[in-house]
Structure formats: structure tokens, C-alpha cells
C-alpha positions as CSV (number, residue, x, y, z in Angstrom):
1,X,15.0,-11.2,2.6
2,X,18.0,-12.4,4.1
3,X,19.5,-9.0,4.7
4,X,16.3,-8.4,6.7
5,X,15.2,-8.6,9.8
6,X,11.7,-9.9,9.7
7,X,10.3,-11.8,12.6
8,X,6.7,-13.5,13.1
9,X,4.1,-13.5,16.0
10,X,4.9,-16.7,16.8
11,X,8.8,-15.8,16.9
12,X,7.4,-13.0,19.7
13,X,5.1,-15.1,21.3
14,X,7.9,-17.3,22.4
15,X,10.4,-14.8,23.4
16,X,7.3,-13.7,25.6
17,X,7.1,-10.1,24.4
18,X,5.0,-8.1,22.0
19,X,5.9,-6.4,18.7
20,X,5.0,-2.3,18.4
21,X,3.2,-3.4,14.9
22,X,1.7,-6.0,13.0
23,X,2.9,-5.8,9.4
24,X,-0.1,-7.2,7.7
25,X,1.5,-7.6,4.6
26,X,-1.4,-8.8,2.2
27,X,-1.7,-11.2,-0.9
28,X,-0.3,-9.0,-3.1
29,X,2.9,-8.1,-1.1
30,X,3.1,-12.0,-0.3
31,X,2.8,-13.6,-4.2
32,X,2.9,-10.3,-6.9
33,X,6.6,-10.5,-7.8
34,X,6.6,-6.7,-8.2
35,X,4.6,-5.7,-5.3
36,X,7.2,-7.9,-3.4
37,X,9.3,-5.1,-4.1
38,X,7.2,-2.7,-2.2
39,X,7.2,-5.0,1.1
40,X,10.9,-5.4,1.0
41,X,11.0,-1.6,0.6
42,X,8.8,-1.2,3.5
43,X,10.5,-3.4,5.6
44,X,13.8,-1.8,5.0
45,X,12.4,1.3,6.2
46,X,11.0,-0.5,9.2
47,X,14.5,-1.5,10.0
48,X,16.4,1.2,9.7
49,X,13.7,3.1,12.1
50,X,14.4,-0.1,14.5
51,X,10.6,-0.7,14.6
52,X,10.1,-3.8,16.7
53,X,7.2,-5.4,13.9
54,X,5.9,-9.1,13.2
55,X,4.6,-10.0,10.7
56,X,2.1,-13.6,10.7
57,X,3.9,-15.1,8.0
58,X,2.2,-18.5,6.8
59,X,-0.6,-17.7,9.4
60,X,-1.3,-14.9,7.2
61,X,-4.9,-15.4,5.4
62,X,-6.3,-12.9,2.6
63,X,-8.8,-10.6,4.3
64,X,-11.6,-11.5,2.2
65,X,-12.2,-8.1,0.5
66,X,-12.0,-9.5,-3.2
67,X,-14.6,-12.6,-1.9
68,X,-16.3,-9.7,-0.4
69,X,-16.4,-6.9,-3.7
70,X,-17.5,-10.1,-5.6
71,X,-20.6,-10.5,-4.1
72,X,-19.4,-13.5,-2.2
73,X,-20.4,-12.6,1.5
74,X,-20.4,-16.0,2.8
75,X,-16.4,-16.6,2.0
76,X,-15.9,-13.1,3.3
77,X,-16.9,-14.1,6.4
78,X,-15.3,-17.4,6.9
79,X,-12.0,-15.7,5.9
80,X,-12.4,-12.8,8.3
81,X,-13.2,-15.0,11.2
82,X,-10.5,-17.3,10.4
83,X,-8.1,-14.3,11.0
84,X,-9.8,-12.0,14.1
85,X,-9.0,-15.4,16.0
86,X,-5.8,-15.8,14.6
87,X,-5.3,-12.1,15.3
88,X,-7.3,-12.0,19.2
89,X,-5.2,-15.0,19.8
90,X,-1.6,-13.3,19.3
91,X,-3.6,-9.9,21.2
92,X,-3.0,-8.1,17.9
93,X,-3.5,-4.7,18.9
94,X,-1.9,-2.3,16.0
95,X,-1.8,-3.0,12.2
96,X,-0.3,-1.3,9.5
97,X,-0.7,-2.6,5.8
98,X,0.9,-1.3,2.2
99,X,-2.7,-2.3,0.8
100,X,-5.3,-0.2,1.1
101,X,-7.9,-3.0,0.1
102,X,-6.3,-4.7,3.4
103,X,-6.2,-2.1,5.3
104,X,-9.7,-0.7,4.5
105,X,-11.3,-4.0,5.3
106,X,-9.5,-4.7,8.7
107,X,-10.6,-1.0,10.0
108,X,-14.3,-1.1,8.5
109,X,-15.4,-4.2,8.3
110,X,-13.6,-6.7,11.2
111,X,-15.0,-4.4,13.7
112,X,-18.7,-6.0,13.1
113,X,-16.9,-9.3,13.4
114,X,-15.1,-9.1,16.7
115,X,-12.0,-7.8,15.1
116,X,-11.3,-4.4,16.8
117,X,-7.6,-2.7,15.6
118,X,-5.8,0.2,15.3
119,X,-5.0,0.3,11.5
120,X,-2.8,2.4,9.6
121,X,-1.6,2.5,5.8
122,X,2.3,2.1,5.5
123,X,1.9,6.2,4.5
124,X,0.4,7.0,7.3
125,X,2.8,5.4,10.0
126,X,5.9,6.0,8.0
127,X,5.7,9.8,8.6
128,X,4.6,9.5,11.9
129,X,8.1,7.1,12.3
130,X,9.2,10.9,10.5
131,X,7.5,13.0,12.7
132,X,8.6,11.2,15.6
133,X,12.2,12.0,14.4
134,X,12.7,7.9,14.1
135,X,13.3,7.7,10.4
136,X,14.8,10.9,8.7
137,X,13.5,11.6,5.5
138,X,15.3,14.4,3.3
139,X,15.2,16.0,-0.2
140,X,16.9,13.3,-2.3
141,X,20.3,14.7,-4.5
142,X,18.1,11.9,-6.9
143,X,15.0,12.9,-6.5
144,X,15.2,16.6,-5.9
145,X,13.1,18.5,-8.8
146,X,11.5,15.1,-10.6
147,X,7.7,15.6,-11.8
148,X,6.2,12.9,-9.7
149,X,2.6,12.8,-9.7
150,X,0.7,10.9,-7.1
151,X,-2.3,8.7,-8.2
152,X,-4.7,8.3,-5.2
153,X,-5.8,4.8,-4.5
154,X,-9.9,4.5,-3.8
155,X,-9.8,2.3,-0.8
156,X,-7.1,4.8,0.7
157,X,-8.3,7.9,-0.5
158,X,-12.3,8.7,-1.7
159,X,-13.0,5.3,1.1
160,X,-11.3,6.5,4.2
161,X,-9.7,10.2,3.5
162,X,-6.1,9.9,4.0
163,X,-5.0,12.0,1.4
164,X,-2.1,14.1,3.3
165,X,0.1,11.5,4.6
166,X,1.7,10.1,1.2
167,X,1.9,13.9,0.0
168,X,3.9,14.9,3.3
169,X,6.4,12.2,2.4
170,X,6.9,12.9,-1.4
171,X,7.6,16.6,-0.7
172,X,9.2,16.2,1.9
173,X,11.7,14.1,-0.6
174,X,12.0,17.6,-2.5
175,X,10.3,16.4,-5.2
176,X,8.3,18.4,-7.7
177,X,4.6,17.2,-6.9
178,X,2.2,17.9,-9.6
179,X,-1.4,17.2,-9.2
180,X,-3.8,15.6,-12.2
181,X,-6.8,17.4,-13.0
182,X,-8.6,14.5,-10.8
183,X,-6.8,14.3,-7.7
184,X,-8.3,13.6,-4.1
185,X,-11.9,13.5,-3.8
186,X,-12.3,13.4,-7.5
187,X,-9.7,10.9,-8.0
188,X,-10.4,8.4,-11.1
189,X,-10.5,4.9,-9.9
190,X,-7.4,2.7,-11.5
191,X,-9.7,-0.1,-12.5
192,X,-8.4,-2.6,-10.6
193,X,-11.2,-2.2,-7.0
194,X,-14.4,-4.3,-6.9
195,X,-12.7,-7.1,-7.5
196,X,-12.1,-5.9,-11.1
197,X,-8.8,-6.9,-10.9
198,X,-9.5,-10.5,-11.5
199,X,-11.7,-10.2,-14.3
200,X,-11.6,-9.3,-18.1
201,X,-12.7,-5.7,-18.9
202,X,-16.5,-5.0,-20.3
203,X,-17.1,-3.5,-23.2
204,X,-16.9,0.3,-24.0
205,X,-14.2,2.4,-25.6
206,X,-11.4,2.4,-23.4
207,X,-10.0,0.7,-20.3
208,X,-10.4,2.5,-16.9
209,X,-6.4,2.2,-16.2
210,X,-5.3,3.6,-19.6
211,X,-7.6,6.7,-19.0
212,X,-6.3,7.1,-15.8
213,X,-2.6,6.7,-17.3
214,X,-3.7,9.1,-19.3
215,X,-4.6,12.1,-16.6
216,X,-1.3,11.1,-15.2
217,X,0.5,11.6,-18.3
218,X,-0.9,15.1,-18.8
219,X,1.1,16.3,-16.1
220,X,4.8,15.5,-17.9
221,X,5.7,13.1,-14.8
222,X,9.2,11.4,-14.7
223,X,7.7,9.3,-11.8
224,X,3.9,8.0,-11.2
225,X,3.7,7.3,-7.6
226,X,1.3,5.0,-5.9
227,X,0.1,3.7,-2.1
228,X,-1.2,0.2,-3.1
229,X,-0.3,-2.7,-5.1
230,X,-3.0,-2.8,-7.4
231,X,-2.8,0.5,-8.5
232,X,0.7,-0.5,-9.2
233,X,0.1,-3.2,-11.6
234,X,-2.6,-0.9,-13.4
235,X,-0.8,1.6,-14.1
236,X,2.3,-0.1,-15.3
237,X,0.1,-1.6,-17.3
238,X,-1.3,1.7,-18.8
239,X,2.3,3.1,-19.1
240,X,3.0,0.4,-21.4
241,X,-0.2,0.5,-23.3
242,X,1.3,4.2,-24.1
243,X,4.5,2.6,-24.7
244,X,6.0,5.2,-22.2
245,X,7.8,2.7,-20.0
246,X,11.1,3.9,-21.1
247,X,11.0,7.1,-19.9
248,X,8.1,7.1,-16.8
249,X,8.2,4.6,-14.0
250,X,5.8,3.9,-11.6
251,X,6.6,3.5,-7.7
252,X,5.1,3.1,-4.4
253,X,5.8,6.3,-2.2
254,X,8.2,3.7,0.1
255,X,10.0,2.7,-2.7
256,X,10.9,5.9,-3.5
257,X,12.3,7.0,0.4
258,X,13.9,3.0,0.5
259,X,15.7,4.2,-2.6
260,X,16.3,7.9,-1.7
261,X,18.1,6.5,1.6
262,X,20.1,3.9,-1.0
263,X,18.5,0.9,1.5
């Protein structure tokens, strides 16, 4: 990170002025080695549109959706009050996240708990930096004609309808955007939601993420692209269950502007 400019609420709060976002960057972004790549990615983009962001840094809490999915309400709660505090404290106003299990739960669920924000997925506010003309994002000499299929995350997609946004920005990278046969509303679910992620797979004839590798791979992609970490890890996964990593690689949508712009 030390090319990066990446400030905390705390670093604002004593300069006495007020970021435009909070990066909520999530568990995933914070500890996964490979979705670390997807915050950097972000972040580089975030810079380069001068975006004024913090991030909470190790005030940063999980937002209890996996205690939540598991059936654990209690430790939800005692993790989502833990950060609406934080969060009221700094006068958190505006969040955008790269993880639509984060972002899902700090737009449905703090509300009910005192935690009232304006939340956006990292798709969402990166082409609203485009259609504000504050980041320029143009058909890639690298990108231009790939098979890139996007796999829609649950919590992003079937949970809160934001299907456009991450389509805007892979087309408008000049990409050639093929759908799967289950796309949008009946997008198949990675496997990784519910908590699922943390726990072995039951029993039945196939697992969830190599089926959906599979839909994926019936449309000839050079590229699977993703909105959310998990997904990520599942379908990497399911490329290499069809021994396909080679010649198919999967990436969020900001990796794929970060490296069209060669940030």
C-alpha cells in the first residue's frame, strides 16, 4: 500500500474535516490474500478519481452477516452495535463496500439498529465517479473483444437488484459481454452465502460452485468477472476443479478497469 493514499477516520477527524466516503473495506478485503488484490484495485481507482475516502482501519469490525446467516442473532447484534457507534461517532454518513455481504447488511439490517447510511457497492459508485466524468473509463487495446462473462453475486444481485451498474462498466471497457443461461434474477448462487463459505459441503452430487463454473464455462469466457470476494474464491476454485485455470481467469470488475488504466 505504500504507493497509496489511504487515510482513516481518525486521520480526518483530526485534520477536522470529513471524507466524501467511507471505504468499508470488509474481512475479506482486510485478511483474504487474493481479495486484498481487489481493495488495492479499488483504492487505486479511488485515487486516481481524487476521491477524498477513509477508511476505519483497525476500528474496522466484521459486520456480523456470517454470525448472522448462521443462526447466531445474538453475536450479530453485539457486532453491529459495536460498529453503528463506532460509525455515529465519526458522523459516518456515506459507505461504499466491494462486498456485497457487507454492503447488504449495513443497508438492510443497521437501519433497525440505529445505523442509518447511504450505501453503495464499489460498482455502483465507480460509474457514478464515470458518469460524473471523474474517472474515465475506455475500451481497453487489452481488453477490447475478450469473452468476459459476469457471474452475479446474490447479496448484490437477486437481494438488492443492482444488476446494471457492473454491466455499464465491463462494456463500457469494450469487452465482449456474454450472458450465462442463468444471469440476473435467475442467477445460480456461488455456494459460498449463508455462511456456507465456512463450512464443508453436504452431500449430493456436485458442489454448487463447480455447477456454477460450469454455466460460466458454457459461454467460452477468457475472463469470469465477479462483484464480491467470495464469489471470487468460489469460482477460482471451480476453474481449477475443471483444471481451466490456465486459460480462464477470474477478476473483480475493478480489477479489470485498475488494470485497463495500467494503475
Amino acid at each position: 500500500m505504500e504507493q497509496l493514499i489511504v487515510k482513516t477516520m481518525a486521520d480526518y477527524m483530526a485534520e477536522g474535516k470529513e471524507p466524501e466516503i467511507l471505504f468499508w473495506v470488509g474481512s475479506a478485503g482486510s485478511y483474504d490474500d487474493r481479495a486484498k488484490k481487489i481493495t488495492r484495485a479499488f483504492v487505486k481507482l479511488l485515487n486516481k478519481a481524487q476521491v477524498e475516502f477513509a477508511v476505519l482501519g483497525t476500528e474496522e469490525s466484521c459486520t456480523g452477516d456470517v454470525a448472522k446467516r448462521a443462526g447466531n442473532e445474538f453475536l450479530f447484534q453485539m457486532q453491529a452495535m459495536m460498529n453503528i457507534e463506532l460509525l455515529n461517532g465519526y458522523e459516518v454518513k456515506r459507505i461504499v463496500t466491494a462486498c456485497p455481504h457487507s454492503y447488504n447488511t449495513l443497508k438492510n439490517e443497521y437501519p433497525a439498529l440505529g445505523g442509518q447510511y447511504q450505501v453503495q457497492h464499489h460498482t455502483e459508485y465507480i460509474e457514478e465517479l464515470m458518469h460524473n466524468g471523474r474517472l474515465k473509463i475506455e475500451s481497453s487495446s487489452t481488453l477490447n473483444g475478450k469473452r468476459i462473462t459476469f457471474h452475479d453475486p446474490c447479496y448484490l444481485g437477486r437481494a438488492n437488484e443492482v444488476y446494471e451498474a457492473p454491466r455499464t462498466l465491463l462494456t463500457a471497457l469494450g469487452v465482449d459481454l456474454v450472458e450465462m443461461k442463468r444471469h440476473k434474477q435467475t442467477a445460480l448462487c456461488c455456494g459460498a452465502g449463508g455462511a456456507q463459505m465456512f463450512k464443508e459441503p453436504e452431500k449430493g452430487d456436485k458442489d454448487i460452485n463447480v455447477l456454477r463454473t460450469e454455466d460460466a464455462l458454457e459461454t467460452q469466457p477468457s475472463i469470469i468477472a465477479t462483484g464480491c470476494p467470495y464469489c471470487n474464491t468460489m469460482m477460482t476454485d471451480g476453474v481449477k476443479a475443471k483444471e481451466k485455470e490456465d486459460s480462464i481467469q477470474v477478476l473483480d470488475v475493478a480489477e479489470l478497469i485498475a488494470n485497463a488504466e495500467n494503475l
